[in-house]
The first five atom37 places (N, CA, C, CB, O) and aatype in JSON, in Angstrom:
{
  "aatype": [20, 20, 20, 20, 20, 20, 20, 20, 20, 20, 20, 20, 20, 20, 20, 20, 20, 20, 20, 20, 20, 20, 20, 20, 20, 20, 20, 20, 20, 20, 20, 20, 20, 20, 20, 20, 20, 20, 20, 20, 20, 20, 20, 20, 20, 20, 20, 20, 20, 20, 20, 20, 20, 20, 20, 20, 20, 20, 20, 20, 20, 20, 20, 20, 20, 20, 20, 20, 20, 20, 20, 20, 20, 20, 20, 20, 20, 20, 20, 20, 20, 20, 20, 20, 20, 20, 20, 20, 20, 20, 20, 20, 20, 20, 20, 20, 20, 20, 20, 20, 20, 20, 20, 20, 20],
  "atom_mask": [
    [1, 1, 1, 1, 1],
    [1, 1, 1, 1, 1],
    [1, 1, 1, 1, 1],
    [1, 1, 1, 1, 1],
    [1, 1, 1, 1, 1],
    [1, 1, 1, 1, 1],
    [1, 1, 1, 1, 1],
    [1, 1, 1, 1, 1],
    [1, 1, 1, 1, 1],
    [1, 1, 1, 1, 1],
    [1, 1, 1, 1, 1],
    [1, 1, 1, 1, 1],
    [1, 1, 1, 1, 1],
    [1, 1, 1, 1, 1],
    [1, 1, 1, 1, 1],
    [1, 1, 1, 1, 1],
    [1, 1, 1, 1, 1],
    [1, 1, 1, 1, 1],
    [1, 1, 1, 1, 1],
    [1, 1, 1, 1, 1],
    [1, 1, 1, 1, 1],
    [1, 1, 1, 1, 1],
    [1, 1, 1, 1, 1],
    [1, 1, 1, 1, 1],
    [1, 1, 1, 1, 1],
    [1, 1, 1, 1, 1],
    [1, 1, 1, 1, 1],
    [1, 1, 1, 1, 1],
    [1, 1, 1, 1, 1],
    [1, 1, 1, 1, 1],
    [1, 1, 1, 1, 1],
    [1, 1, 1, 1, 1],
    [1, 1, 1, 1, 1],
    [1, 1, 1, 1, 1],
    [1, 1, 1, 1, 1],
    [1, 1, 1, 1, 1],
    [1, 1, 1, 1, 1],
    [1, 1, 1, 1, 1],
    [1, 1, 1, 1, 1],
    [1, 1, 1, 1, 1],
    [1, 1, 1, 1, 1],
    [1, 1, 1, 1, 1],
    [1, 1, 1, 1, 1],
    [1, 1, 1, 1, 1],
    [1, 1, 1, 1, 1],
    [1, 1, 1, 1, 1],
    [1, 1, 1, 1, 1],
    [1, 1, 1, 1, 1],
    [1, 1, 1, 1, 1],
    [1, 1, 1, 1, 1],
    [1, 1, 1, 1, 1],
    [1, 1, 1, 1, 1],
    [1, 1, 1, 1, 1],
    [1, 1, 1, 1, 1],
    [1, 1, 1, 1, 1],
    [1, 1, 1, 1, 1],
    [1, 1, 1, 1, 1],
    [1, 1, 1, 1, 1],
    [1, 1, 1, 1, 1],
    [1, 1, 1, 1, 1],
    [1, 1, 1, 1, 1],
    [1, 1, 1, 1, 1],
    [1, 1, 1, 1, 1],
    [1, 1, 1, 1, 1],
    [1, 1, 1, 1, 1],
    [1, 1, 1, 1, 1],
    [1, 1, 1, 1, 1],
    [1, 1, 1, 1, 1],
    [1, 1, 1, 1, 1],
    [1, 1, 1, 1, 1],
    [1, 1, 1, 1, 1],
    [1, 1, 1, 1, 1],
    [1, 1, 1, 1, 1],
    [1, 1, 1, 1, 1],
    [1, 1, 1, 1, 1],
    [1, 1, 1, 1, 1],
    [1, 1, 1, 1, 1],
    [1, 1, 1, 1, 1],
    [1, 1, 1, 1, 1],
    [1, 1, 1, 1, 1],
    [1, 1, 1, 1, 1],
    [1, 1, 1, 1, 1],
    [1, 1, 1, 1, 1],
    [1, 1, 1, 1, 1],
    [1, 1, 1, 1, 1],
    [1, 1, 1, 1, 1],
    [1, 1, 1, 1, 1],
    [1, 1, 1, 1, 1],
    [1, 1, 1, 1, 1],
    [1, 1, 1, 1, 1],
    [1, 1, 1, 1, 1],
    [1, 1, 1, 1, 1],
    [1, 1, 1, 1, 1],
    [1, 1, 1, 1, 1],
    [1, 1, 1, 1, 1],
    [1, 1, 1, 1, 1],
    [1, 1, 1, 1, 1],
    [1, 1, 1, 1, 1],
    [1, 1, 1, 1, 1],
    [1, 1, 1, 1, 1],
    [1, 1, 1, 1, 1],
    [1, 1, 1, 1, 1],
    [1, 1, 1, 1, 1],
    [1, 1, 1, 1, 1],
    [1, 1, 1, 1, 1]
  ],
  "atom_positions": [
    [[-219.75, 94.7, 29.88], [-219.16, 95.64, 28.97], [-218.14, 96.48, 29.74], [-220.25, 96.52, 28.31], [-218.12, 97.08, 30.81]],
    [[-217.41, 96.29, 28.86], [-215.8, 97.57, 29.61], [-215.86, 98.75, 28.61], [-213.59, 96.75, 29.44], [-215.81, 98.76, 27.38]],
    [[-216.05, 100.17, 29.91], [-215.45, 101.18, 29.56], [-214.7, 102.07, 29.68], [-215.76, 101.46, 29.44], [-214.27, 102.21, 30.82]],
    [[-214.21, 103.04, 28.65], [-213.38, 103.7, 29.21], [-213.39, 105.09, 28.51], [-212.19, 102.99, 29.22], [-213.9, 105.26, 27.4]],
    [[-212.99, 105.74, 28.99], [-212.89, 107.55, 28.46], [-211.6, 108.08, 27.58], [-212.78, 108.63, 29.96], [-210.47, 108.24, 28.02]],
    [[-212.0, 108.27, 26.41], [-211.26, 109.0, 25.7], [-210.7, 110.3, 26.15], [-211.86, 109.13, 24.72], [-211.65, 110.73, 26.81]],
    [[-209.78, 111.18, 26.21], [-209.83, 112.61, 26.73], [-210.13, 113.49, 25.31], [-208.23, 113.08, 27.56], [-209.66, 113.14, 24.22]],
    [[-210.68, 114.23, 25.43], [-211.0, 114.82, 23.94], [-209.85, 116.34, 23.93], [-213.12, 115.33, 23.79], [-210.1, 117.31, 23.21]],
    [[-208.84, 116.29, 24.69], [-208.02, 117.12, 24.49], [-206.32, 116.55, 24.04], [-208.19, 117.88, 25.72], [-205.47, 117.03, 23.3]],
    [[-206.38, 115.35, 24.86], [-204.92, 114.74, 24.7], [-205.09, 113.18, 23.95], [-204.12, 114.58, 26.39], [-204.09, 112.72, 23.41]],
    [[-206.12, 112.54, 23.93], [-206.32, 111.71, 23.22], [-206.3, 109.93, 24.26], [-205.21, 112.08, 22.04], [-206.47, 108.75, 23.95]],
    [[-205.94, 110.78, 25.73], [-205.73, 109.09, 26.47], [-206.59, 108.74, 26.79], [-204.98, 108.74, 27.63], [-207.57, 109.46, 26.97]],
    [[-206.59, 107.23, 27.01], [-207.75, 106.27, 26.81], [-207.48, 105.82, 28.33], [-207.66, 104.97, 25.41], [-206.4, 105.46, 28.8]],
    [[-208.82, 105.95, 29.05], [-208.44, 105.5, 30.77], [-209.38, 105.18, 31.05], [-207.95, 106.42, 31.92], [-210.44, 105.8, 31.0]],
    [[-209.07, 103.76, 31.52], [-209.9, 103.16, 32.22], [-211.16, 103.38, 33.09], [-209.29, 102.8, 32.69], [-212.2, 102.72, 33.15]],
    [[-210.54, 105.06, 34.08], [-211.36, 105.12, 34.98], [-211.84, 106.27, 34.58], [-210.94, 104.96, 36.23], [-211.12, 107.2, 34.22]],
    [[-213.33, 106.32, 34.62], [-214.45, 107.45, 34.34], [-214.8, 107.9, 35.45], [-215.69, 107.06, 33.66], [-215.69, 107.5, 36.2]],
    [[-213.64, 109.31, 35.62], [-213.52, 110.53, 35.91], [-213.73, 111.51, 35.26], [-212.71, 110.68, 36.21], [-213.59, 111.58, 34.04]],
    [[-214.12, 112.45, 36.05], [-214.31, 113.72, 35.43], [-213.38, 114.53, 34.33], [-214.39, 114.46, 36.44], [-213.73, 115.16, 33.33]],
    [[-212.08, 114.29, 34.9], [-210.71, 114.75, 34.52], [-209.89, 113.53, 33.81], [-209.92, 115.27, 35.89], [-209.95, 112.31, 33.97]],
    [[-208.85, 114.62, 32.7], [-208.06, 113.18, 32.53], [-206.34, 112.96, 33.25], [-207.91, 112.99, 30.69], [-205.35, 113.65, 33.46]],
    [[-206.79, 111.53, 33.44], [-205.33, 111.87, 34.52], [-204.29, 111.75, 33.39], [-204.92, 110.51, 36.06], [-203.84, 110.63, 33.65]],
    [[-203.81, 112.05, 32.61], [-202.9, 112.7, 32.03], [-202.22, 113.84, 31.62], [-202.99, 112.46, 31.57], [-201.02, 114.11, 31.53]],
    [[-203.71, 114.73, 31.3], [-203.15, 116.34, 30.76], [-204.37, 117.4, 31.98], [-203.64, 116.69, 28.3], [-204.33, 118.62, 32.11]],
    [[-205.38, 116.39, 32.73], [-206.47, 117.18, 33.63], [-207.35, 117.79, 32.73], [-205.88, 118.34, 34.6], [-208.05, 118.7, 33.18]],
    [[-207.46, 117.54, 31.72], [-208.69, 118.14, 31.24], [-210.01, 117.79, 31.34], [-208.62, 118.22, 30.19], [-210.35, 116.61, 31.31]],
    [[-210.98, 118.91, 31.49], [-212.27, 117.85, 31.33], [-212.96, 117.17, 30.13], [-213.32, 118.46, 31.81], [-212.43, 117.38, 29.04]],
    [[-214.35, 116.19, 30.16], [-214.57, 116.03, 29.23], [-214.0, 115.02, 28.01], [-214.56, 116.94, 29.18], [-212.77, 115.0, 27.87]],
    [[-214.71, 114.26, 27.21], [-214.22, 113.21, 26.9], [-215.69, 112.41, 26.38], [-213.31, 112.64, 28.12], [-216.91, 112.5, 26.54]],
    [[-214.96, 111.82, 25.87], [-215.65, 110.68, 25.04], [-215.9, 109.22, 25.85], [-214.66, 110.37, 23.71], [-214.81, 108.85, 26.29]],
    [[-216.73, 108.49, 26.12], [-216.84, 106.93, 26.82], [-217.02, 106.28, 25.55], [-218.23, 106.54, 28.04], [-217.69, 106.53, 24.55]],
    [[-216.05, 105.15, 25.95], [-215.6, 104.22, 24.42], [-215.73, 102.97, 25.1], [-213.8, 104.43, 23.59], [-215.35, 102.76, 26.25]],
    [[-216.33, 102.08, 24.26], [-216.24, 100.09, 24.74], [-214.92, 99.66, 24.48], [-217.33, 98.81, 23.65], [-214.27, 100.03, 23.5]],
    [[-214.5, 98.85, 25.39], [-213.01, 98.51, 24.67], [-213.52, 96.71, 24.6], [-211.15, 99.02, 25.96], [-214.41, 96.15, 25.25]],
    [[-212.63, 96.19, 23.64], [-212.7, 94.65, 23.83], [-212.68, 93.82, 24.85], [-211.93, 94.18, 23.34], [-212.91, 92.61, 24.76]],
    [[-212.35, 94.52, 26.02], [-211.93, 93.46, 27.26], [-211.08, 92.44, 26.77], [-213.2, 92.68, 27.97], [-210.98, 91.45, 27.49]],
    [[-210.49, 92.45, 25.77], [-208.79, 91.14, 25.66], [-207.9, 92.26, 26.01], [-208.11, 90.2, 23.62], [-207.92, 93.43, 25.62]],
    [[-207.09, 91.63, 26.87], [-205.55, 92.04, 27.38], [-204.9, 90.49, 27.45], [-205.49, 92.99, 29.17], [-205.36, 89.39, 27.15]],
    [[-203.47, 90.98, 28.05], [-202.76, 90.09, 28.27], [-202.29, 90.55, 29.79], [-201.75, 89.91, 27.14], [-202.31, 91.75, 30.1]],
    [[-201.88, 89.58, 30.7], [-201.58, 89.43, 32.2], [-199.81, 89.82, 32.2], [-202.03, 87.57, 32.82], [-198.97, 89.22, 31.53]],
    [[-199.58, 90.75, 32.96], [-198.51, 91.53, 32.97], [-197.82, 90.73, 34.14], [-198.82, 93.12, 33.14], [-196.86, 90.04, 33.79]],
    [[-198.15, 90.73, 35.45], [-198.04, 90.2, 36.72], [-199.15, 90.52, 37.58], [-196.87, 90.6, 37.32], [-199.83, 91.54, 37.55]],
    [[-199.23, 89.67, 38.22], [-200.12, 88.57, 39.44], [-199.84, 88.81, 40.91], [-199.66, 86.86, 39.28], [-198.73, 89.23, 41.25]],
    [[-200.67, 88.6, 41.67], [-200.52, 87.79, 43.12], [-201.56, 87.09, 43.38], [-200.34, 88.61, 44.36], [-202.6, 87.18, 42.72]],
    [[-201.39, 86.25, 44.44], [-202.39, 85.31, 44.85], [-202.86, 85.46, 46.26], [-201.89, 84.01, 44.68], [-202.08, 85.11, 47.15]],
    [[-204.24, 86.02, 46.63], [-204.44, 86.74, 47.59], [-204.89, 85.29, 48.55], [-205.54, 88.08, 47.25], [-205.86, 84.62, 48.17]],
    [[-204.19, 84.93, 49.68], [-204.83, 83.81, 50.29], [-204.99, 83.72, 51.88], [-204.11, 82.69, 49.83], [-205.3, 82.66, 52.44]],
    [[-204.75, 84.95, 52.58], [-205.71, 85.31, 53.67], [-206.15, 87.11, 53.36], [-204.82, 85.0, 55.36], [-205.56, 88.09, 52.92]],
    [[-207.39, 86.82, 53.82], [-208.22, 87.95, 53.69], [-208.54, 88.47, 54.75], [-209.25, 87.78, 53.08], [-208.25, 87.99, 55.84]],
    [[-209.2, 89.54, 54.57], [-210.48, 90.04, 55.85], [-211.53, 88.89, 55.9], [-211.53, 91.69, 55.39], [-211.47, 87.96, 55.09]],
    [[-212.42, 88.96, 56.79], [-213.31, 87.76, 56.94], [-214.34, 87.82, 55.96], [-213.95, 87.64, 58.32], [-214.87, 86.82, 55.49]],
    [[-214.72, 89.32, 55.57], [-215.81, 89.87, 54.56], [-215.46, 88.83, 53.3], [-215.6, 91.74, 54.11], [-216.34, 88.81, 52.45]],
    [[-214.62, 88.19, 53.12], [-213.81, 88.07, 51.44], [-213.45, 86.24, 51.64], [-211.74, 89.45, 51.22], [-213.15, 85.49, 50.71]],
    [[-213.59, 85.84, 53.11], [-212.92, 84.61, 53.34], [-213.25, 83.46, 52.32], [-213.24, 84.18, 54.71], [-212.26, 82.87, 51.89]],
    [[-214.33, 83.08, 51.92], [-215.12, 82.33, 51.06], [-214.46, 82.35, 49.83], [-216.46, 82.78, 50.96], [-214.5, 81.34, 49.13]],
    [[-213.88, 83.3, 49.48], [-213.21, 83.56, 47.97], [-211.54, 83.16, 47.87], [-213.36, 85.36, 47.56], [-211.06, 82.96, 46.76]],
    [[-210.72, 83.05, 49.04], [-209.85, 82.7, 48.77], [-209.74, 81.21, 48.14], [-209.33, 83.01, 49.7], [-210.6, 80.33, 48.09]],
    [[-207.8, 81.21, 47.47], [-207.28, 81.81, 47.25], [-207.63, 82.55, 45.85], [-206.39, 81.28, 47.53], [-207.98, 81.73, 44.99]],
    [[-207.64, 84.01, 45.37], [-207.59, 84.84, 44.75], [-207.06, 85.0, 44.01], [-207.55, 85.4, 45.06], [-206.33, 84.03, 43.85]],
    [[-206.79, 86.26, 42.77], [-206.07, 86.61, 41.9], [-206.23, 88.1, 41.35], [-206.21, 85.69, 41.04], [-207.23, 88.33, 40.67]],
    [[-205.58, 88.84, 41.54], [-204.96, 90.0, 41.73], [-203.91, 90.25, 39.97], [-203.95, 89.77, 43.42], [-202.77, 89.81, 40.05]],
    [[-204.23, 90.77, 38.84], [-203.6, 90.58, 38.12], [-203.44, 92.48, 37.91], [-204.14, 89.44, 37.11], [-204.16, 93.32, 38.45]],
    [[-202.29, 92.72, 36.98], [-202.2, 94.18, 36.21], [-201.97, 93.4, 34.73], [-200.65, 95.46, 36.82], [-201.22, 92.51, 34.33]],
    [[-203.03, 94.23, 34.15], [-203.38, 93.4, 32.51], [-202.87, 94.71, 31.45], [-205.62, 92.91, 32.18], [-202.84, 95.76, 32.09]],
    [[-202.68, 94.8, 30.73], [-202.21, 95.1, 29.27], [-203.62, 95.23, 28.65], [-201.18, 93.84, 28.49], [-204.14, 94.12, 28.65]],
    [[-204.29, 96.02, 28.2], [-205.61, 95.98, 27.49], [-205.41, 95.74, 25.9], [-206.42, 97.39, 27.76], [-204.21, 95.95, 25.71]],
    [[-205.8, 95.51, 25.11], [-205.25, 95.84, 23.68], [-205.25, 97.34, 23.25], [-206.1, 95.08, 22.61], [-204.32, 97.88, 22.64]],
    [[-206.34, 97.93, 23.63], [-206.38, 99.04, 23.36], [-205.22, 99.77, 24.0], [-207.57, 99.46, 23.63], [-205.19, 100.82, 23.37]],
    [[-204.53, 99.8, 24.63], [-203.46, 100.07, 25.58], [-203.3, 100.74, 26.89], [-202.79, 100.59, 25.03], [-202.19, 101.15, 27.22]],
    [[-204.23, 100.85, 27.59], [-204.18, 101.25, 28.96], [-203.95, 99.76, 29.76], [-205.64, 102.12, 29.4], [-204.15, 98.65, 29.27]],
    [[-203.38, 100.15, 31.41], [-203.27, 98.69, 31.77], [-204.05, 99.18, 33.16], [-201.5, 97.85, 31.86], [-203.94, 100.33, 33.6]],
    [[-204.66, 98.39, 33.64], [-205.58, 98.63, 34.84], [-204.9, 97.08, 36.25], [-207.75, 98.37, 34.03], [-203.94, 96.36, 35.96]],
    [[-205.34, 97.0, 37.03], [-205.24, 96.25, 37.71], [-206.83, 95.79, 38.11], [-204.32, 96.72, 38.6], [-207.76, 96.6, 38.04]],
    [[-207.0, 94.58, 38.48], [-208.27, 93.69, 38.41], [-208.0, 91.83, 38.44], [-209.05, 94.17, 36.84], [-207.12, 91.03, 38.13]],
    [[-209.5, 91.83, 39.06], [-209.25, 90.19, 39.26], [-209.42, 89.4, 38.09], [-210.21, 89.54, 40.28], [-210.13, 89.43, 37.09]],
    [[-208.13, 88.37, 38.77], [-208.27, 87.1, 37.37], [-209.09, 85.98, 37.57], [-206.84, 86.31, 36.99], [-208.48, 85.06, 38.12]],
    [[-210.35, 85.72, 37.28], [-210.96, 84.86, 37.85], [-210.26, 83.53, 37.12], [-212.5, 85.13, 37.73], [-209.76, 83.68, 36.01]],
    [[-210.21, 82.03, 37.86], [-209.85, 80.88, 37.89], [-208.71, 80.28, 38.47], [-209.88, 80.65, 36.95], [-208.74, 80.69, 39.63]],
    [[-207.73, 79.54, 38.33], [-207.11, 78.5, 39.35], [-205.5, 79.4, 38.77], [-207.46, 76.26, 38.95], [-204.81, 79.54, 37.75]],
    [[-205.54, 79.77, 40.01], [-203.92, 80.37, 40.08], [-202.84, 79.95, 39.78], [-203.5, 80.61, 41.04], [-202.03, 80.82, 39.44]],
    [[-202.49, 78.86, 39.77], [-201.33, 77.8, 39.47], [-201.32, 77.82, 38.25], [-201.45, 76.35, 39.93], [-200.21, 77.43, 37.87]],
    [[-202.15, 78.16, 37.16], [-202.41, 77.92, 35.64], [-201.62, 79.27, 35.26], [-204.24, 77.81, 35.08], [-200.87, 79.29, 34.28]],
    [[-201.77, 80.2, 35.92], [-201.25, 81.33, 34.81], [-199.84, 81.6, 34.46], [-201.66, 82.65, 35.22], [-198.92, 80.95, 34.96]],
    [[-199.68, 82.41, 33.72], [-198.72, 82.88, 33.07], [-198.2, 84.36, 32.78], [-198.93, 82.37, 32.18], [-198.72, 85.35, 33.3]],
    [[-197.09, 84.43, 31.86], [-197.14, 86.0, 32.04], [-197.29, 85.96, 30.36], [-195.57, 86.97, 32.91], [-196.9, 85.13, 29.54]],
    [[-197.98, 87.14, 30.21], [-198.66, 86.99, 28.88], [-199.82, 86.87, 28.41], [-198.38, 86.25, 28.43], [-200.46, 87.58, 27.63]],
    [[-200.17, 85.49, 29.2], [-201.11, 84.84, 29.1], [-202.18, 85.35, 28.63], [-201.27, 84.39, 29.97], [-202.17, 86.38, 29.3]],
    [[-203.35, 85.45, 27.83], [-204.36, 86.12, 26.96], [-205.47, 86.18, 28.24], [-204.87, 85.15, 25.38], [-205.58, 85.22, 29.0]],
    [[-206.22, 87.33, 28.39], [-207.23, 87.67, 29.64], [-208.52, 87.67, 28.53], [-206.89, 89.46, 30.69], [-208.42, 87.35, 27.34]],
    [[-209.5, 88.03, 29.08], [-210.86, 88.81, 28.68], [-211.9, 88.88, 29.78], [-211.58, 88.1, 27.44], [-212.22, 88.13, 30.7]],
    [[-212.3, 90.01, 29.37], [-213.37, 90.64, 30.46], [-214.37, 89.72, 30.68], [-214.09, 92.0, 30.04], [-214.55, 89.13, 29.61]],
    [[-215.22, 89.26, 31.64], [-215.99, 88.46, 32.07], [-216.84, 89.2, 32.78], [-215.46, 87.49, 32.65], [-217.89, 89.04, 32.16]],
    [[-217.14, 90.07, 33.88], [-217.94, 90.63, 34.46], [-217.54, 91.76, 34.84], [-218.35, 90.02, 35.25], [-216.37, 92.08, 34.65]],
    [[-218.57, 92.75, 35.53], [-218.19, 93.86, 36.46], [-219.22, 93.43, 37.4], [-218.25, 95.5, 35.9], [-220.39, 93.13, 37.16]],
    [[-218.66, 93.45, 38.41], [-218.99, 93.71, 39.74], [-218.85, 94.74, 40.93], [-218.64, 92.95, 40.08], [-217.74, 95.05, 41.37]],
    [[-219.94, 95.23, 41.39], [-220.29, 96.69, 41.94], [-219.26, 96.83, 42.78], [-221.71, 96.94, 42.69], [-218.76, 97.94, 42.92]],
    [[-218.75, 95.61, 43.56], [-217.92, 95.54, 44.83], [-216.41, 95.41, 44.7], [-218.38, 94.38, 45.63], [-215.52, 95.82, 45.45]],
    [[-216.34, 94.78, 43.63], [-214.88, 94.1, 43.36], [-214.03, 94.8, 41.88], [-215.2, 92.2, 43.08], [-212.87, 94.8, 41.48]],
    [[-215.31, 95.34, 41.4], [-214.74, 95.78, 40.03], [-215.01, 95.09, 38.76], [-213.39, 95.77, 40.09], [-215.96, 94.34, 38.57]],
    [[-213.86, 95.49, 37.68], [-214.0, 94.4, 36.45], [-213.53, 93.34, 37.07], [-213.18, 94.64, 35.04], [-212.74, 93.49, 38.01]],
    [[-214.08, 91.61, 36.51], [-212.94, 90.52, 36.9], [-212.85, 89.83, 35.48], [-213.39, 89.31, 38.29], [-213.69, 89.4, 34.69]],
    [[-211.55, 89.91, 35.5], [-211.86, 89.06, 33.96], [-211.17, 87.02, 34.11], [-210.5, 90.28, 32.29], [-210.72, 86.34, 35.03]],
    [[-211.38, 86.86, 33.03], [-210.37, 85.6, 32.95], [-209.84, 85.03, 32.51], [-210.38, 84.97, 33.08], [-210.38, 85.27, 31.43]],
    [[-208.61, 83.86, 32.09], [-207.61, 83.65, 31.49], [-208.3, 83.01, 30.7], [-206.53, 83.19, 32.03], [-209.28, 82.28, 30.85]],
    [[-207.3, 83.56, 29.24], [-208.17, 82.4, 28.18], [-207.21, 81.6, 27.22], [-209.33, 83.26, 27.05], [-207.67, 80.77, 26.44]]
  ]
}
C-alpha cells in the first residue's frame, strides 16, 4: 500500500510522511492511499554499485508521475531495455531498505 499526506492547510498531496508540509510548512494533515498507477517520466540504469547492492544489478532508477499528481522517484522493477517514457507503472512493494519499487505495466 502507498501513502501519502494530504496537508490540511494547503491541500498538497506528498509522498513523504513528514511532519511538515513541504510546500506551505504546515503541520498536520491527513494520510491518504493513493493507487500506486503513475506513468515513468525518466529513468537510469544503475549498473555498478557498492558491493552491498552487487547482486541486483543492472537496476532501475525511475521519477514517476503518480495519478494522483505528486511525482516521487523510486525503483522500476524489471528488464531495462523494455521501458519507455510514459510507459504505465504500478506500485508493487515497499521495501524497508530501498523504498517503494514499483513496475512497468
Amino acid at each position: 500500500m502507498l501513502r501519502a499526506r494530504r496537508c490540511a492547510e494547503c491541500g498538497t498531496l506528498a509522498v513523504e510522511l513528514r511532519a511538515t508540509c513541504p510546500a506551505c510548512g504546515a503541520a498536520g494533515g491527513d494520510e491518504v492511499t493513493l493507487s500506486g498507477r503513475g506513468r515513468l517520466v525518466s529513468w537510469t540504469v544503475i549498473r555498478v554499485l557498492p558491493a552491498r547492492y552487487m547482486t541486483e544489478t543492472p537496476y532501475v532508477v525511475g521519477l514517476l508521475q503518480l495519478e494522483e499528481g505528486p511525482r516521487l522517484t523510486a525503483r522500476v522493477a524489471g528488464e531495462p531495455d523494455g521501458l519507455a517514457a510514459g510507459q504505465a507503472v504500478a506500485f508493487d512493494t515497499l521495501d524497508d531498505a530501498r523504498g517503494p519499487i514499483f513496475r512497468a505495466v
